[in-house]
N, C-alpha and C positions, 0 to 999 in steps of 0.2 A: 335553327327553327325546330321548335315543339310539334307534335302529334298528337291531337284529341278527337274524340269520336261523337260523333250527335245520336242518340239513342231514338229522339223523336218520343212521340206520344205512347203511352202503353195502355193495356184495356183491350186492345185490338185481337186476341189470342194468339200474341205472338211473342208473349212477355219471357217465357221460358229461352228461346231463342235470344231475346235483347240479350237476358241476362248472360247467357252463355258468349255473347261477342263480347260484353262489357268484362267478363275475366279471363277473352284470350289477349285483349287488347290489353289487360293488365299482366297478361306473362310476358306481351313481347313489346313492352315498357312505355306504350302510349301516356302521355301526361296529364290528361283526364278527361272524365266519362259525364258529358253533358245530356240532362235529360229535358223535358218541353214540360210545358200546361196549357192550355187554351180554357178551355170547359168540360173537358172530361176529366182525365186521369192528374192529381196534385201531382208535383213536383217532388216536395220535400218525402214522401213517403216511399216516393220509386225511388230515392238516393241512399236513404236508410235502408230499404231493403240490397241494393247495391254493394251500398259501403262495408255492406256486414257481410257481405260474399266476396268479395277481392280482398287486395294485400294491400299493396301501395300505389293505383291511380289514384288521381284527383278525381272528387264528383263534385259536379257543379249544375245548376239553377240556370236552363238558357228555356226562358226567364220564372222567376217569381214574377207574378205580375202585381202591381203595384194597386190599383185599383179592389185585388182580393183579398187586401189584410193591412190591418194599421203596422204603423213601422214598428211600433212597439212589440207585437207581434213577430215581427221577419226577423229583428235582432233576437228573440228569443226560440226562433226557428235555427237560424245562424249559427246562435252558440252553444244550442244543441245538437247538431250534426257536427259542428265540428268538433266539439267534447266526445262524439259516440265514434267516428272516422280516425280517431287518433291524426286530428288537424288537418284534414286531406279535402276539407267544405269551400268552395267558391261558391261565393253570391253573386248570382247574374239575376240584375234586375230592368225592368221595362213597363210603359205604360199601356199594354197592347193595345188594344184599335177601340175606335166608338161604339164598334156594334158590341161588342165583348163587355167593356166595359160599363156602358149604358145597357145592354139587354143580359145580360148575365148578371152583374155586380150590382146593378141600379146606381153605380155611381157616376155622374155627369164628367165627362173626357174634353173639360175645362182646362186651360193653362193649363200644359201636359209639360213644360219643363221650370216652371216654377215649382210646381207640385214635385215633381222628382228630386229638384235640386235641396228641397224643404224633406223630404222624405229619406234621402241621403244624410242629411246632415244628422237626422232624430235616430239614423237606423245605425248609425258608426257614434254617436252620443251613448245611445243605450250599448252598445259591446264595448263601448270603453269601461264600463261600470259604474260613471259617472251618477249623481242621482238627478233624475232626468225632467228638465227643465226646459219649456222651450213655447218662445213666442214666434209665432208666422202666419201668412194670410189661410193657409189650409188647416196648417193644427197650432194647439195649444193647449200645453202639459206643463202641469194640472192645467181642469177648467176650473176659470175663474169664482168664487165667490161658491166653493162648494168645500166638498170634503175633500178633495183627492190632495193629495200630498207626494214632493217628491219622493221617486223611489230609484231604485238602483237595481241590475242584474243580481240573483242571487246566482246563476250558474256562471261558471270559468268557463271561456271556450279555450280549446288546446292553444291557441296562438294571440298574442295580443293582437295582430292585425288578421283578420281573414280578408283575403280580397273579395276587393266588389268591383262586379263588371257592368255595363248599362247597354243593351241593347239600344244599338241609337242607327239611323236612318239617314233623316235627315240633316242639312249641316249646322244649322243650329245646336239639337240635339245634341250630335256629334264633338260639335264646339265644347259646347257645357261638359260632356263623355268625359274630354283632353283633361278639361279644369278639374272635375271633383272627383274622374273613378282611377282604378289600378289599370283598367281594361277595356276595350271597347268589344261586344258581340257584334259582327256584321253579318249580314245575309246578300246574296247574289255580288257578290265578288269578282269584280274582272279584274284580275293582274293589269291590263291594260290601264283599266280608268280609277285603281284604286286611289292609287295618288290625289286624280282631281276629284272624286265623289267622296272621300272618305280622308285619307289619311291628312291630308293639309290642314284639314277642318279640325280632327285630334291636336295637331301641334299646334295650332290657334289656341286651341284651349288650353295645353300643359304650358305652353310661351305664358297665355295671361294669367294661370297659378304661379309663375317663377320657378317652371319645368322643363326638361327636355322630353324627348322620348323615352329614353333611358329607362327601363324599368318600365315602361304601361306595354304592357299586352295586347300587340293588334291581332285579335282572335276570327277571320271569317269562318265559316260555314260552305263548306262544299259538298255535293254528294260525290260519289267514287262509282265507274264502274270500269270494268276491265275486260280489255277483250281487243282484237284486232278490226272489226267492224265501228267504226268512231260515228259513224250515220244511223248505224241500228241501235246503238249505246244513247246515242242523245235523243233519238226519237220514246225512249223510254221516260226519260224526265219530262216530254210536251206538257202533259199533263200536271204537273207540279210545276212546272213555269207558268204555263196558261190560270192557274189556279191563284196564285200572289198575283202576278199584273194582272191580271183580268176583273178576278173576283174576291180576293182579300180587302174589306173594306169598302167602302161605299165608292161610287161615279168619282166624289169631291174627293174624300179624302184615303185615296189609297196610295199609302209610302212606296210599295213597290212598284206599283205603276210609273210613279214621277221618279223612282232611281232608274225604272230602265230611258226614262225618256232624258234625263241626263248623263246618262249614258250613249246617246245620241238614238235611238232607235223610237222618237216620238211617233211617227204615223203608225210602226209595228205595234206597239203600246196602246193607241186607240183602237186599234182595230181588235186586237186580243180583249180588252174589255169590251170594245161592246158586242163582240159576239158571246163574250160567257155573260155577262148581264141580260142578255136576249133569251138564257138559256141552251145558247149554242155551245156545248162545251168543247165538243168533237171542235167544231170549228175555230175556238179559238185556241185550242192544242196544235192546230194543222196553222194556224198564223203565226206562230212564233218564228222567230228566224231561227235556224240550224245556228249559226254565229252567236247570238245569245246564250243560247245554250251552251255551247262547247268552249264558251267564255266563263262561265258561272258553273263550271264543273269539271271535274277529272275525270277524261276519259280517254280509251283507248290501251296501247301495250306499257306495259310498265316503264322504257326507257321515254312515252311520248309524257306520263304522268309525270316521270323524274323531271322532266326537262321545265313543265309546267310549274312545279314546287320552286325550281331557283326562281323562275319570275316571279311567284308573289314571293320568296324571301327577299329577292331583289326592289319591289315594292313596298318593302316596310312590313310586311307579317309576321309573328313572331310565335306565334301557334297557329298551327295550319289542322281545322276540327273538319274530321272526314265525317260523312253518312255512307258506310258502306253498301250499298247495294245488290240488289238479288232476289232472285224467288226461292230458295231456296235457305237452308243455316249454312251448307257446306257455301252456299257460294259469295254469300254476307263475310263469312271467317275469310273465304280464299281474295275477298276483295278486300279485307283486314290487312292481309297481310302482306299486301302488294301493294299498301299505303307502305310500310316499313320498307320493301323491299327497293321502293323509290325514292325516299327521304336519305338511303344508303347511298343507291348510285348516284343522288344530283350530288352527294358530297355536303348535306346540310346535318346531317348526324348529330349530335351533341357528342 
């Protein structure tokens, strides 16, 4: 099992800091350095500045969001990071939520995996260098009965294939993930119920491509903290749990809410939303379960972390992407390095 690191959003004044975990993680040979976008801060722009401060991690897009740019556009983002990284670019791509997409992008978060599966196909057309042709219910290139004419990449990206990844959630999503990407992004991850929330639904869909596992990247998302108090450690994340189930997304359609309620904890899951939808934030930081938490995160002495790494490699994980945490730089690096320090002793090493 692989080691990569979630850098999260930047803008925040704490960018100096990312970047300095982003090239310790590249000395002590983490496999790549995942950055976010929501409505602040792009993606592609924190990765170029990145890629052009390290040596050899991977940087990767968790997520481009799909709704911010025609596909036309993201292969030509694509295959210029990975022309300027000397081939070290993952494309993680995702449909983010309603409000996001509808109130930020103005574009309606309609058939959200028709459109992705259509946006995938135009987005690995155009890096192929192909001249770029293509009839679907969302786009079509050229428009008809005008001027545009096909065209084709003028830039080389370093690798004929750059992987793409699809932040997916749901098991649909998930399904279609298995079919048409290299990798799946996950968030809130339980070793436990990866299996049935997540990974079954990936091999559904690399089964219906004429796939195995084999090669696709089951990538979640963990935060990390470290210390011998495992009760004071997870009461630090309430507030980042309570914020996804609670209040990510509208009442109807919020992914993380319905992943933790299939993950069995539905009464917990009402309740944490409707106290942050009420405004109660405090209150629905304080309804989380302790067990949620300390399921969908690393935490505690480094041999209790070690032991946690073999169950999701034992689950089908195949990169295991840390958020190391801390109030501090020294204590972000020192939680850096006691992800390595326990990817050693479970014995999962490369």
């Amino acid at each position: 099992m692989r080691l990569g690191i979630n850098l999260g959003y930047w803008g925040a004044g704490m960018d100096g800091d990312n970047l300095a975990v982003a090239q310790e993680a590249d000395r002590l040979g983490y496999d790549v350095c995942w950055a976010a976008e929501a409505y602040g801060s792009d993606v592609p722009t924190v990765l170029a500045w990145v890629a052009a401060q390290t040596e050899s991690i991977d940087v990767g897009s968790a997520i481009m969001q799909i709704p911010a740019r025609q596909p036309a556009m993201t292969a030509m983002t694509a295959a210029t990071l990975d022309s300027l990284s000397g081939g070290r670019f993952r494309l993680g791509l995702g449909v983010s939520g309603p409000q996001v997409s509808e109130g930020w992008y103005g574009v309606t978060f309609d058939k959200p995996l028709a459109r992705t599966r259509e946006y995938v196909e135009i987005v690995r057309k155009a890096m192929s260098r192909e001249r770029l042709t293509y009839e679907g219910e969302h786009w079509t290139l050229p428009l008809p009965d005008g001027p545009g004419k096909p065209i084709k990449l003028t830039v080389h990206p370093q690798r004929e294939h750059i992987p793409l990844y699809i932040a997916a959630i749901g098991p649909k999503n998930l399904e279609q993930t298995g079919e048409i990407a290299d990798g799946a992004l996950l968030i809130f991850p339980s070793a436990e119920h990866i299996e049935e929330t997540a990974v079954k639904h990936l091999r559904a869909g690399r089964e219906k491509a004429g796939k195995t596992m084999e090669g696709f990247d089951v990538c979640p998302t963990l935060p990390l903290a470290v210390g011998d108090d495992v009760n004071g450690l997870a009461d630090m994340f309430r507030p980042y749990t309570a914020l996804y189930v609670g209040g990510m997304g509208s009442r109807k359609q919020n992914f993380y809410n319905q992943l933790a309620q299939r993950m069995g904890y539905e009464k917990e899951a009402a309740e944490i939303q409707d106290a942050y939808l009420s405004g109660d934030k405090a209150g629905a930081a304080a309804a989380v379960p302790h067990e949620l938490i300390d399921r969908t995160t690393l935490l505690g002495p480094v041999e209790r972390i070690a032991d946690r790494m073999q169950a999701y490699a034992a689950a089908g994980v195949t990169t295991l992407t840390l958020a190391p945490a801390g109030f501090t730089l020294d204590e972000r690096i020192a939680a850096l390095r006691a992800g390595t320090d326990a990817l050693e002793r479970s014995g999962l090493a490369a």
